[in-house]
C-alpha positions as CSV (number, residue, x, y, z in Angstrom):
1,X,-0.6,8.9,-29.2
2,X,0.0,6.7,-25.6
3,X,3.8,7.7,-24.2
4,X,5.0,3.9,-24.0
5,X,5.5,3.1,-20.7
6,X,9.2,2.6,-19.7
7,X,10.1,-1.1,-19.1
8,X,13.8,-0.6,-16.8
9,X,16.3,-2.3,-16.2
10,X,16.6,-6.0,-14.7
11,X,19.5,-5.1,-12.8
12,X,20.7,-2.0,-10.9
13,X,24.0,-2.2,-12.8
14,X,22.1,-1.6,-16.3
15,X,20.2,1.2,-15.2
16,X,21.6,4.2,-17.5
17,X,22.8,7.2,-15.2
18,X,20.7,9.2,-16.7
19,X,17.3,7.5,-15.6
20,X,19.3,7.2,-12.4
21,X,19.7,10.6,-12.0
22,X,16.5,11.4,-13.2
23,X,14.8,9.2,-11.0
24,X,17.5,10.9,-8.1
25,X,15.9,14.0,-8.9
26,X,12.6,12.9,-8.8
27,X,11.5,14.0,-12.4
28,X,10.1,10.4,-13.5
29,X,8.8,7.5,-11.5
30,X,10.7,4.3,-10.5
31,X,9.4,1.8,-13.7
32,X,10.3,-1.6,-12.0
33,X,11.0,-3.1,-8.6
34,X,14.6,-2.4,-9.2
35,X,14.4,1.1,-10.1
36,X,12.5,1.4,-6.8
37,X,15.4,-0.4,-4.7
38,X,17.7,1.4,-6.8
39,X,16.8,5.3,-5.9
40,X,18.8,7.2,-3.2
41,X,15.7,8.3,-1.1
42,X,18.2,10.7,0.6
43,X,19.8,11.9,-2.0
44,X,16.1,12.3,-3.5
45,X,15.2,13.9,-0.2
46,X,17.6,16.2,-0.9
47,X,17.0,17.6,-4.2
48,X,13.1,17.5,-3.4
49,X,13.8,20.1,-0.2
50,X,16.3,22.0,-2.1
51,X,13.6,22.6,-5.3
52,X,10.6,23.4,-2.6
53,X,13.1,25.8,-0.4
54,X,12.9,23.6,2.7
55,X,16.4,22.9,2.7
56,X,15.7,23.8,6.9
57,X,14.0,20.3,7.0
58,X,16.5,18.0,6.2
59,X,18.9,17.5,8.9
60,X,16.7,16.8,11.2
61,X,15.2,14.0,9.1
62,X,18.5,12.4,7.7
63,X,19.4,12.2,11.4
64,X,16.3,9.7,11.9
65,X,17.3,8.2,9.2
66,X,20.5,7.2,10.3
67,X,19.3,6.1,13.7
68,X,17.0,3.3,12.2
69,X,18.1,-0.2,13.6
70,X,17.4,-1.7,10.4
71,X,17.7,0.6,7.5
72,X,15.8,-1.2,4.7
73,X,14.0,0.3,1.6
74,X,10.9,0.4,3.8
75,X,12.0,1.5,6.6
76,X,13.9,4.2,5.4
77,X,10.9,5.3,3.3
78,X,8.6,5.3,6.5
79,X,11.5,7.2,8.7
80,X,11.2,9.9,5.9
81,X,7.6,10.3,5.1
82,X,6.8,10.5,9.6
83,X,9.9,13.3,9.4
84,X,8.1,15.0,6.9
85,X,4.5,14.7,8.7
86,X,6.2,16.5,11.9
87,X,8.5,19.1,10.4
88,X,5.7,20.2,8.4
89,X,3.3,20.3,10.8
90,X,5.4,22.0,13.4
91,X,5.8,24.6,10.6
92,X,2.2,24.7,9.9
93,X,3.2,24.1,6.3
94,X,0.3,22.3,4.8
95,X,0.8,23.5,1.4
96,X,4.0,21.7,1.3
97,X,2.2,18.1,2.0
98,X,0.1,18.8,-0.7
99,X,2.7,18.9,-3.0
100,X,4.3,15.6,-2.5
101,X,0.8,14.0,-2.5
102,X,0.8,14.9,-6.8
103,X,4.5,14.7,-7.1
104,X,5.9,13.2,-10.5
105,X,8.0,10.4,-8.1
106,X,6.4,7.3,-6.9
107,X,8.8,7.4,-3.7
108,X,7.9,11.2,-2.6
109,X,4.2,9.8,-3.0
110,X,4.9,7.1,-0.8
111,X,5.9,9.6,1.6
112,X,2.8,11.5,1.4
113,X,1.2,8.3,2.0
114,X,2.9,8.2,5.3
115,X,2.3,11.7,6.3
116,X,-1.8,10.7,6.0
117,X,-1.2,7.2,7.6
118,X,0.6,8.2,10.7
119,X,-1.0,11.7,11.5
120,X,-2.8,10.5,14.3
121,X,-4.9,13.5,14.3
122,X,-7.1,12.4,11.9
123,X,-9.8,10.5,12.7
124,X,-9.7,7.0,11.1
125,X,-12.5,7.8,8.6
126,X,-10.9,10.8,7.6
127,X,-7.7,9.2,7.4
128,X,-8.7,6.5,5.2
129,X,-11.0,9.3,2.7
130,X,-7.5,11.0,2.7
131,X,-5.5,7.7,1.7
132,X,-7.9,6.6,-0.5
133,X,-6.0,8.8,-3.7
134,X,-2.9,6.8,-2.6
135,X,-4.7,3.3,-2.8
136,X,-5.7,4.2,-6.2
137,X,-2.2,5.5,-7.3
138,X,-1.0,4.3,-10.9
139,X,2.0,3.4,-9.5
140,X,2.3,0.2,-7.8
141,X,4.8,1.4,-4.9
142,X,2.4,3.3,-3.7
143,X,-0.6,1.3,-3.6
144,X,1.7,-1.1,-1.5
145,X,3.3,1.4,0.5
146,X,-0.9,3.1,1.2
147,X,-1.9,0.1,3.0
148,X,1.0,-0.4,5.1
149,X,0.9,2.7,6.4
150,X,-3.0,2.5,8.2
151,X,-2.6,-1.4,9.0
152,X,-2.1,-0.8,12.4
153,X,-5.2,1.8,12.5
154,X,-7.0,-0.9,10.9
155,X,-6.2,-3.7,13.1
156,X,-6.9,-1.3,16.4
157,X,-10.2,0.1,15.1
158,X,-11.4,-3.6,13.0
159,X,-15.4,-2.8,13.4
160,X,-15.5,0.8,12.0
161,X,-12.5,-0.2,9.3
162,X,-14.8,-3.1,7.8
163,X,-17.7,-0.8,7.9
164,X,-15.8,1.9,5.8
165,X,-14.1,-0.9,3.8
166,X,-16.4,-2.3,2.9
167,X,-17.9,0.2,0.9
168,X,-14.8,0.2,-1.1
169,X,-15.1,-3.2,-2.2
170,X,-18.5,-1.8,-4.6
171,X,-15.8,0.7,-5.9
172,X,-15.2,1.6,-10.0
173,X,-11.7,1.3,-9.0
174,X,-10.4,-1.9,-9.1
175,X,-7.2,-0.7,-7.1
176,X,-9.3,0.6,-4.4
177,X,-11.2,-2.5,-4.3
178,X,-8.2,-4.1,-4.2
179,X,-6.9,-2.0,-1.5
180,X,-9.9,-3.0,0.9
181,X,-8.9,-6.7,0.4
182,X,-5.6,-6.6,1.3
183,X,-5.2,-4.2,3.7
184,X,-7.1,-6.4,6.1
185,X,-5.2,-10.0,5.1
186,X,-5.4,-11.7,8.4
187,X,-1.7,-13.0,8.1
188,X,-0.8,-9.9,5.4
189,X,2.6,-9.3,4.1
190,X,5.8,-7.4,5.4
191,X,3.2,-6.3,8.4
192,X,1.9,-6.9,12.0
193,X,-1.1,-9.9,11.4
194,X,-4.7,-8.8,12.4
195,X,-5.3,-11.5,15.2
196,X,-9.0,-10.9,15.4
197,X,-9.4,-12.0,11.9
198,X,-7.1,-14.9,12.2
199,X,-9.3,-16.4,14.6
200,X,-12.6,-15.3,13.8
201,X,-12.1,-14.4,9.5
202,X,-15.8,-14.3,8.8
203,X,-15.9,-10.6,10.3
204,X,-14.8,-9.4,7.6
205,X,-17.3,-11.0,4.7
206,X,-18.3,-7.7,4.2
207,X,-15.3,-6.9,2.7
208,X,-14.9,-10.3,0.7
209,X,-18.6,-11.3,-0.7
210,X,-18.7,-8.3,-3.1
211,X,-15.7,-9.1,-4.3
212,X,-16.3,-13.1,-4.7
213,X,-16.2,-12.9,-8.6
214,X,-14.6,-9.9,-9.0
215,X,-13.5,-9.2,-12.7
216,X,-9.7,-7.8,-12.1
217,X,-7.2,-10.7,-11.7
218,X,-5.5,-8.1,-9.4
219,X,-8.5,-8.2,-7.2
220,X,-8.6,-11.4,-7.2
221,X,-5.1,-12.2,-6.1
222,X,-5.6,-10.3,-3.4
223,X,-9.0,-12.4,-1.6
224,X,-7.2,-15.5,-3.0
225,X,-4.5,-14.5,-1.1
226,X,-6.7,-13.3,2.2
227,X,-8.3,-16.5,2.1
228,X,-5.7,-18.3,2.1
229,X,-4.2,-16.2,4.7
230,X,-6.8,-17.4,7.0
231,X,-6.9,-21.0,6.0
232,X,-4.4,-21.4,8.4
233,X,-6.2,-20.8,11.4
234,X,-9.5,-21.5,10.5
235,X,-9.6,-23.6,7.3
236,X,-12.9,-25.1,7.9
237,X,-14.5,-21.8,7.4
238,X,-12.3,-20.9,4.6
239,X,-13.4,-24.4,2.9
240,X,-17.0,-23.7,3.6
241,X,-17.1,-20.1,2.1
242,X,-15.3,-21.3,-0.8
243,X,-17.8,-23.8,-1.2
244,X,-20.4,-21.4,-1.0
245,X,-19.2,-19.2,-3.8
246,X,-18.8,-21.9,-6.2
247,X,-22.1,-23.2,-5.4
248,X,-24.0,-19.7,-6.0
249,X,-21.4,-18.1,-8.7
250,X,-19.8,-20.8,-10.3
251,X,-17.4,-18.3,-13.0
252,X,-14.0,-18.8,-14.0
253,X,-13.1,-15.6,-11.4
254,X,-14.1,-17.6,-8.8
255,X,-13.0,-20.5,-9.3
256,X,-9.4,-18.4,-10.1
257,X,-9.6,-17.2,-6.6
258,X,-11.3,-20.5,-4.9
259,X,-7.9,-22.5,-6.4
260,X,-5.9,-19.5,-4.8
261,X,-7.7,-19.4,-1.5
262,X,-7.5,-23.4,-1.3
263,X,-3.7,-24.2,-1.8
264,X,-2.4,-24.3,1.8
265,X,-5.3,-26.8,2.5
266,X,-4.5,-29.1,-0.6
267,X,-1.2,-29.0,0.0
């Protein structure tokens, strides 16, 4: 029988300690957007380095920590997942990266995330095979947090990211199809914007036309939400695409994400 899957708590107050502590610990995954905000990522740092015997690494990390400007969820989650990249690469310790990649805590995932998305050894299509098990994490932290951290990769390098994207969009995964979508939003989300699509969106149809009816409402949130992203810089080539699609593949999908793409215009 299916484990049911943990709802948590509306508020950080009602969490019980012990699913605190738990998720403190990292022996279960954050269940809700509060959970996630709720977690101690150094006190999680912490009892990750103390179970793996790398104790050595976390000074030197919580010190970066504390020098962020801004010390958000995001930012300290980035801060942490670079510090990990360099200590264990100075270290050569290449075993330890792979265990937070298949960790049972969505946050030390997201950190493995990072360790992928800002080695800047790897070459972009490596780096984006690599991230690929991220973007099609169960967890929904991390298939955020995957994305954000090869945007700017994506935005330097735009030809050779839509030509590797786009093969993602054909994906079994919806998540990874998803992933192709929004990680090139022209305007995006908590994120640098990509001006070369703002100004000029139909570079990246290679990306969108596969996905132009696209069975998974999460899919389609997503080009909904690129579209409409660039409707406001070019919406007479959003309205003409849209068009387009209805003409050729008049379904209930796309007329979902036609409706979603189209709301800044008929504002």
């Amino acid at each position: 029988m299916m484990k049911e899957k943990r709802k948590g708590a509306r508020s950080i107050k009602d969490i019980p300690p012990v699913i605190l502590n738990q998720l403190n610990r990292g022996e279960i995954e954050t269940a809700n957007l509060t959970e996630w905000l709720a977690v101690d990522q150094r006190i999680l740092l912490e009892n990750l380095l103390e179970q793996q015997n790398r104790s050595k690494y976390l000074n030197n990390i919580l010190e970066s920590v504390d020098q962020l400007k801004k010390q958000s969820v995001n930012s300290i989650n980035e801060a942490i997942g670079t510090g990990l990249l360099s200590l264990a690469s100075a270290h050569n310790d290449e075993p330890f990266l792979s265990v937070l990649a298949t960790h049972p805590s969505d946050l030390v995932r997201c950190w493995a995330a990072y360790t992928v998305g800002k080695n800047q050894a790897l070459p972009l299509k490596e780096k984006l095979k690599r991230i690929q098990r991220f973007a099609a994490d169960s967890h929904f932290g991390v298939r955020e947090i995957s994305w954000m951290t090869v945007r700017h990769d994506i935005s330097k390098k735009l030809p050779e990211s839509i030509s590797i994207l786009s093969e993602w969009s054909g994906h079994d995964d919806e998540n990874v199809r998803r992933f192709a979508c929004e990680s090139t939003r022209p305007r995006g989300v908590w994120c640098e914007h990509i001006g070369q699509l703002k100004q000029n969106p139909g570079l990246a149809l290679d990306i969108l036309e596969p996905l132009h009816s696209d069975p998974s409402r999460y899919v389609q949130d997503s080009v909904g939400n690129w579209l409409n992203d660039a409707s406001k810089s070019q919406p007479e080539f959003v309205t003409e695409i849209c068009d387009e699609w209805i003409k050729n593949s008049p379904t209930k999908e796309t007329q979902y994400i036609v409706r979603k793409a189209l709301r800044t215009i008929r504002k």
